[in-house]
C-alpha positions as a LaTeX table, in Angstrom:
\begin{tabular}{lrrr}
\hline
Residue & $x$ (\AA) & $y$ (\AA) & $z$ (\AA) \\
\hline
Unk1 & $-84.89$ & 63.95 & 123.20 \\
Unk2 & $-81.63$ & 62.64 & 124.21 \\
Unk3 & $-80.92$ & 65.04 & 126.78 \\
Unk4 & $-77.73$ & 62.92 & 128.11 \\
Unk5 & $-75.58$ & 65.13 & 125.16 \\
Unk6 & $-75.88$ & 68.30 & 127.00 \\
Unk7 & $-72.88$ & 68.69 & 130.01 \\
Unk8 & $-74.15$ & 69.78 & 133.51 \\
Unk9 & $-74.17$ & 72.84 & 133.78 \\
Unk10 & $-72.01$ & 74.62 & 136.91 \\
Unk11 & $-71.57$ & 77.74 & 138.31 \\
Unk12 & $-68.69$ & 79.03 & 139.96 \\
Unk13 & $-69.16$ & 81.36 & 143.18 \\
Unk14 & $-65.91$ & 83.08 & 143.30 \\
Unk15 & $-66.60$ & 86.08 & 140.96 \\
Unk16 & $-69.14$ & 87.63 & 139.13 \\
Unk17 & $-66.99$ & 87.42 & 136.36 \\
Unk18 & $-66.79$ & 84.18 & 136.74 \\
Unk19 & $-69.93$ & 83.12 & 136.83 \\
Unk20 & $-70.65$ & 85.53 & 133.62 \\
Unk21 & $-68.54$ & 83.64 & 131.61 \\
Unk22 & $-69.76$ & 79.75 & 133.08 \\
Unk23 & $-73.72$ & 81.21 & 131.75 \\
Unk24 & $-71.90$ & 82.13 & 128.78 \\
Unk25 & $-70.34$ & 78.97 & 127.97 \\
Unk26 & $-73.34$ & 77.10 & 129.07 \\
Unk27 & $-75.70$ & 79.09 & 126.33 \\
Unk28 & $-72.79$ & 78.16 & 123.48 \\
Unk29 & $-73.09$ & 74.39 & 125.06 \\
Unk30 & $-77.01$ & 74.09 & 124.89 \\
Unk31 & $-77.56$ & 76.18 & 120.99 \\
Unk32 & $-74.78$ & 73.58 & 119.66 \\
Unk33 & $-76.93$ & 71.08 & 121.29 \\
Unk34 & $-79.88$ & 72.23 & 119.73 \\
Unk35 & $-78.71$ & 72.67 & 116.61 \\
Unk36 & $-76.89$ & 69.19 & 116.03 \\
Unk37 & $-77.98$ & 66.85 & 113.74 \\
Unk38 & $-80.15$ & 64.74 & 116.07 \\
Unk39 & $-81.86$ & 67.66 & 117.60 \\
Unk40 & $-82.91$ & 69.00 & 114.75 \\
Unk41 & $-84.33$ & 65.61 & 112.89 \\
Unk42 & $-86.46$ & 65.43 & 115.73 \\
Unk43 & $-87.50$ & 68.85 & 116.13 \\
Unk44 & $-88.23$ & 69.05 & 112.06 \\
Unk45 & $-90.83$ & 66.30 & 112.69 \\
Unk46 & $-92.95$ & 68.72 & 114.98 \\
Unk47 & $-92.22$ & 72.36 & 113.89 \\
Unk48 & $-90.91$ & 71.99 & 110.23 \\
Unk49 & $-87.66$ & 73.94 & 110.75 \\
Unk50 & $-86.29$ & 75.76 & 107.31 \\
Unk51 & $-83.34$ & 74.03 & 105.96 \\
Unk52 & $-80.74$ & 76.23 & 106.67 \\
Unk53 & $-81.95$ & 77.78 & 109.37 \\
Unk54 & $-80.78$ & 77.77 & 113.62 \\
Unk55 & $-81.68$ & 77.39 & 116.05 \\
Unk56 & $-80.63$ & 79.54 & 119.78 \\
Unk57 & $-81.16$ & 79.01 & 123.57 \\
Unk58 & $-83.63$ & 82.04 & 123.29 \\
Unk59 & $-86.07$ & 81.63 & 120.20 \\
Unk60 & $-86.11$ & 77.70 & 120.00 \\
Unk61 & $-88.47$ & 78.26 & 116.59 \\
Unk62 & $-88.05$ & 79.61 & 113.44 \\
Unk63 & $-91.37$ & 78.50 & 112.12 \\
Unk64 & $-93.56$ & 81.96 & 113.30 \\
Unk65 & $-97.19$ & 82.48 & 114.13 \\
Unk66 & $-97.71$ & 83.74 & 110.51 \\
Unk67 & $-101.32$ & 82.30 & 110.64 \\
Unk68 & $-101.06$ & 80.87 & 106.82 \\
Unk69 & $-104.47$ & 78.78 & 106.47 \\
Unk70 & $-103.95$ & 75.14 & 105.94 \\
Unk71 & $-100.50$ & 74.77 & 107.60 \\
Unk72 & $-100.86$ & 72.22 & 110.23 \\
Unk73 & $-97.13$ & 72.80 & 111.36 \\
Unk74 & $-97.92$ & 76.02 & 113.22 \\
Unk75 & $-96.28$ & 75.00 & 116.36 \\
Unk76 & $-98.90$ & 76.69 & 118.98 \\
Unk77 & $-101.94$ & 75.66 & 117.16 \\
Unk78 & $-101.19$ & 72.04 & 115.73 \\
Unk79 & $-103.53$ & 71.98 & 112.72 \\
Unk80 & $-104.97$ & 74.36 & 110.69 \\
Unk81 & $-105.93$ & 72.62 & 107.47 \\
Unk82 & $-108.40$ & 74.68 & 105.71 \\
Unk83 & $-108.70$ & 77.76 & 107.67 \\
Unk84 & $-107.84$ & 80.94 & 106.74 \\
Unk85 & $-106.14$ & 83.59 & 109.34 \\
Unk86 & $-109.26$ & 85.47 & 109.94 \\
Unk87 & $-110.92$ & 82.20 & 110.80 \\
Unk88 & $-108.17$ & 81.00 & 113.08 \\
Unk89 & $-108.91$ & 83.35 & 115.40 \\
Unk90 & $-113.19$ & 84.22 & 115.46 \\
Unk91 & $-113.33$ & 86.05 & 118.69 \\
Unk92 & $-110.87$ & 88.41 & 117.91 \\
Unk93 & $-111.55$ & 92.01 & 117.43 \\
Unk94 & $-110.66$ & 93.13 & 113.60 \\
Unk95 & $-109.99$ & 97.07 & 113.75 \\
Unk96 & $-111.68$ & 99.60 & 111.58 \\
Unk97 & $-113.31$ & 98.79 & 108.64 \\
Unk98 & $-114.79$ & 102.34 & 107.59 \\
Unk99 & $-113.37$ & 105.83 & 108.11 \\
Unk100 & $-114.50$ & 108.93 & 106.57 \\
Unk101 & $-113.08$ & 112.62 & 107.78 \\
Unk102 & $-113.71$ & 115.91 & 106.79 \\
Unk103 & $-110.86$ & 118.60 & 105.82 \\
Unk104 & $-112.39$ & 121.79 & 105.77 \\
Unk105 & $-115.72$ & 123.03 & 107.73 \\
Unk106 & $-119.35$ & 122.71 & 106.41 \\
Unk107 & $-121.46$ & 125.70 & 107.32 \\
Unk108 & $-124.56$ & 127.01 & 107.38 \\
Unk109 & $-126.25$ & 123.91 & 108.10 \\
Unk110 & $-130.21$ & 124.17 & 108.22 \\
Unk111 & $-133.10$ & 122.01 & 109.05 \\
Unk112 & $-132.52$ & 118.13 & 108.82 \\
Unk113 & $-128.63$ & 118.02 & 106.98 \\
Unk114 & $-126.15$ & 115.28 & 106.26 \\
Unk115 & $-122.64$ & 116.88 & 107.06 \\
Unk116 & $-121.36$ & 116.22 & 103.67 \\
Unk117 & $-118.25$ & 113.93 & 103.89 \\
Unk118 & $-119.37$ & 112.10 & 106.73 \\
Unk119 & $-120.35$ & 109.03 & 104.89 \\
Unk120 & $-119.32$ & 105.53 & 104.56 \\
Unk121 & $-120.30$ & 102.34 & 102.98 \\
Unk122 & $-119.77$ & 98.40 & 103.89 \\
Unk123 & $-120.26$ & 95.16 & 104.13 \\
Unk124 & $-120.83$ & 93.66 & 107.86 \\
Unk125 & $-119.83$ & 90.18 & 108.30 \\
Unk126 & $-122.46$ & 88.02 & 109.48 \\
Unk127 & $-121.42$ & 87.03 & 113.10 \\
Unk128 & $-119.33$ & 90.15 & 113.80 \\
Unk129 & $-120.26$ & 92.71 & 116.24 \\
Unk130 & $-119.44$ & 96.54 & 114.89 \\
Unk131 & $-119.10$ & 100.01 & 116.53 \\
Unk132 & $-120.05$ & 103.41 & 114.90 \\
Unk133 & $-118.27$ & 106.37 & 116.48 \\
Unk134 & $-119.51$ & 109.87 & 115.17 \\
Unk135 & $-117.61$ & 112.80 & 116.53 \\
Unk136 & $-118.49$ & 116.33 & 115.52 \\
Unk137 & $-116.72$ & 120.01 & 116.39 \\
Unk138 & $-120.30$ & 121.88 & 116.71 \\
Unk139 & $-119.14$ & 125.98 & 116.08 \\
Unk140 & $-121.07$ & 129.16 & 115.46 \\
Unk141 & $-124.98$ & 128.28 & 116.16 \\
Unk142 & $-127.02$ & 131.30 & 114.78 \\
Unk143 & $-129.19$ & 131.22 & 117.58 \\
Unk144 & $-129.15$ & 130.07 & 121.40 \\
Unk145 & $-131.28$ & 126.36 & 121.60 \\
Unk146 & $-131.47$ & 122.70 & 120.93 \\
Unk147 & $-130.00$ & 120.45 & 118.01 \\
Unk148 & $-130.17$ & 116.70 & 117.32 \\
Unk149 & $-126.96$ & 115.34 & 116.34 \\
Unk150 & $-127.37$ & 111.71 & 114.96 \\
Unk151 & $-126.18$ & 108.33 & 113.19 \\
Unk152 & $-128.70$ & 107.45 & 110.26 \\
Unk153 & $-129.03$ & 104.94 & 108.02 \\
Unk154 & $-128.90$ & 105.01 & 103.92 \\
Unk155 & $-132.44$ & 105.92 & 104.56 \\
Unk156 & $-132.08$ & 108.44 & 106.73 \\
Unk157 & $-133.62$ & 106.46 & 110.05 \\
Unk158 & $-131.92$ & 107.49 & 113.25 \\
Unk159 & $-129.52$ & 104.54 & 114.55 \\
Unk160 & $-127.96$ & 106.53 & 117.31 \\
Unk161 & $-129.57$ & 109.89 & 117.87 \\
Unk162 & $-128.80$ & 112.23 & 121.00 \\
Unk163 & $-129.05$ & 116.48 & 121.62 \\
Unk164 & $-127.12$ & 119.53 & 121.75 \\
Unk165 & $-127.99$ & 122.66 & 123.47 \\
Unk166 & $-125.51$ & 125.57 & 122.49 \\
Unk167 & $-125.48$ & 129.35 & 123.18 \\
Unk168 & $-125.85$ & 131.62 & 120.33 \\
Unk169 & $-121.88$ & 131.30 & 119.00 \\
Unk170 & $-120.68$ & 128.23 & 121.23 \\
Unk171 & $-118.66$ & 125.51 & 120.55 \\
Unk172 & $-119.06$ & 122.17 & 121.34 \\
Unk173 & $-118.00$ & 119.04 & 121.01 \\
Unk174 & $-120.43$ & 116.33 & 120.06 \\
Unk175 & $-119.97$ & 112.36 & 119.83 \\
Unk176 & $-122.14$ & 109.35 & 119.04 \\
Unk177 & $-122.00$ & 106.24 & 119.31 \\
Unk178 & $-124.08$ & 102.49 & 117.96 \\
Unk179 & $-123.45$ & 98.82 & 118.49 \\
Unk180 & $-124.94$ & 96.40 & 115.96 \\
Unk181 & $-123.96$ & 92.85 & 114.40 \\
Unk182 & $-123.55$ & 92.39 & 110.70 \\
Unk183 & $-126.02$ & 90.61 & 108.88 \\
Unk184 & $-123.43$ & 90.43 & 105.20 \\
Unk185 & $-125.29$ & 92.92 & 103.23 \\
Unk186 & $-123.72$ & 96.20 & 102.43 \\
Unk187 & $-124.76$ & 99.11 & 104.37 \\
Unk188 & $-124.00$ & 102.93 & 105.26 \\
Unk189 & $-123.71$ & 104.81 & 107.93 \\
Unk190 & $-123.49$ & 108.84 & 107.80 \\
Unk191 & $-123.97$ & 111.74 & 110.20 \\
Unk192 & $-126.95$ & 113.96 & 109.91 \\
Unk193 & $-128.19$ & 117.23 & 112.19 \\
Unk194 & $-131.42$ & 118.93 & 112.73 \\
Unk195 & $-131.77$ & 121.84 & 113.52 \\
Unk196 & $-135.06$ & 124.05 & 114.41 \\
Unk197 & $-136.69$ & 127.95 & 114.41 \\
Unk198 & $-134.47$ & 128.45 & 111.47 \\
Unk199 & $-131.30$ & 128.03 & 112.88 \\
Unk200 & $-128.04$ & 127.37 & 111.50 \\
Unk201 & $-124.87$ & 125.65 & 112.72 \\
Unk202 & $-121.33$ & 124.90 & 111.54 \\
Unk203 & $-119.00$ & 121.77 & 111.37 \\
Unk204 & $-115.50$ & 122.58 & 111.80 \\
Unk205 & $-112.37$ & 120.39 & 110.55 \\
Unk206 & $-108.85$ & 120.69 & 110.99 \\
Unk207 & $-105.83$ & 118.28 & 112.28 \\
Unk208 & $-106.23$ & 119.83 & 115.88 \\
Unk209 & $-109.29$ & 118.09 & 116.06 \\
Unk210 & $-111.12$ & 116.69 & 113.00 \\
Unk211 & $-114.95$ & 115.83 & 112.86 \\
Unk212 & $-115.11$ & 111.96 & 111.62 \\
Unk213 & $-117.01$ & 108.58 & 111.19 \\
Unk214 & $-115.75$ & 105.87 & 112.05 \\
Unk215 & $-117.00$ & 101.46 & 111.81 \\
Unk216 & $-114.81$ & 99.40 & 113.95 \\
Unk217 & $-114.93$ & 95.33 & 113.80 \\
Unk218 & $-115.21$ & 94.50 & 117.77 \\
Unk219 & $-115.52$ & 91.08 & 117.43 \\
Unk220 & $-117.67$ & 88.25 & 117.66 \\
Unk221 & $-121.21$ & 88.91 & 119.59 \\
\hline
\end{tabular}
């Protein structure tokens, strides 16, 4: 790039004002530089510029990471012709893929239960690592003693199974949590308690601190 078009650039000592106004007048120098007609044939070679479009002495590119698969003009990746933006980037962690709350309490819960509404189903992709986070507001145990609290399966087989022990009319809060890697066939995930000697407990809900399931896409193994 014929860099021999841009005037040195100077700064005057005298003032602060001064030199304010050289850095200004320098900037307006270089972004007419970069934005003249030679500049910008050879810049349009490597980072397809818009037609239309400027250039400044700040943001040198208008062409943005926008990850669109197949364009080999992305200007920090150089190429890439047939893949799409999830496959750009492999290793990267994808955020949550399944979410399920509930909005008002289930009681009376007896025996082995699913808390109804804390369900979901998906597809894992093969090659992707996945979190399941169960968190449960435990309230109003008929009886003083020992719970399981758990992550099961469609089937009902423990993936992530841990204890509670409450006083009779405690509260607690309970949380679980299970790694796994997706194999691509659909699956579900839901929360389930057990109970024993009869007893009951509650599930509460509410927006200062709702009972939930969540699957999060961590990334690649």
């Amino acid at each position: 790039m014929p860099l021999e078009h841009v005037a040195p650039l100077s700064y005057p000592s005298s003032s602060l004002e001064e030199l304010v106004a050289a850095l200004t007048k320098n900037r307006r120098e270089l972004e007419t530089f970069i934005n003249s007609s030679v500049v910008r044939k050879e810049a349009n070679g490597i980072i397809n510029l818009p037609t239309g479009s400027t250039l400044n002495a700040v943001d040198l590119v208008d062409d943005t990471h926008d990850h669109a698969g197949g364009d080999g003009n992305q200007i920090d990746h150089g190429g890439l012709a047939g893949l799409s933006d999830v496959a750009d980037h492999v290793g990267y962690a994808r955020g949550q893929v399944a979410y399920a709350e509930i909005t008002s309490g289930v009681t009376g819960l007896t025996g082995t239960a699913d808390v109804t509404g804390l369900t979901v189903t998906f597809t894992p992709v093969s090659g992707r690592r996945y979190k399941v986070t169960a968190y449960l507001r435990l309230t109003s145990p008929s009886a003083a003693g020992s719970l399981l609290v758990s992550i099961v399966d469609g089937a009902g087989a423990g993936t992530s199974i841990g204890s509670e022990s409450l006083a009779s009319s405690e509260a607690r809060v309970a949380q679980r949590v299970e790694y796994f890697d997706g194999g691509g066939s659909e699956i579900t995930r839901k929360v389930q308690v057990v109970t024993f000697g009869g007893r009951t407990i509650d599930v509460a809900a509410g927006t200062d601190g709702r009972s939930f399931i969540a699957v999060e896409d961590i990334g690649a193994p």
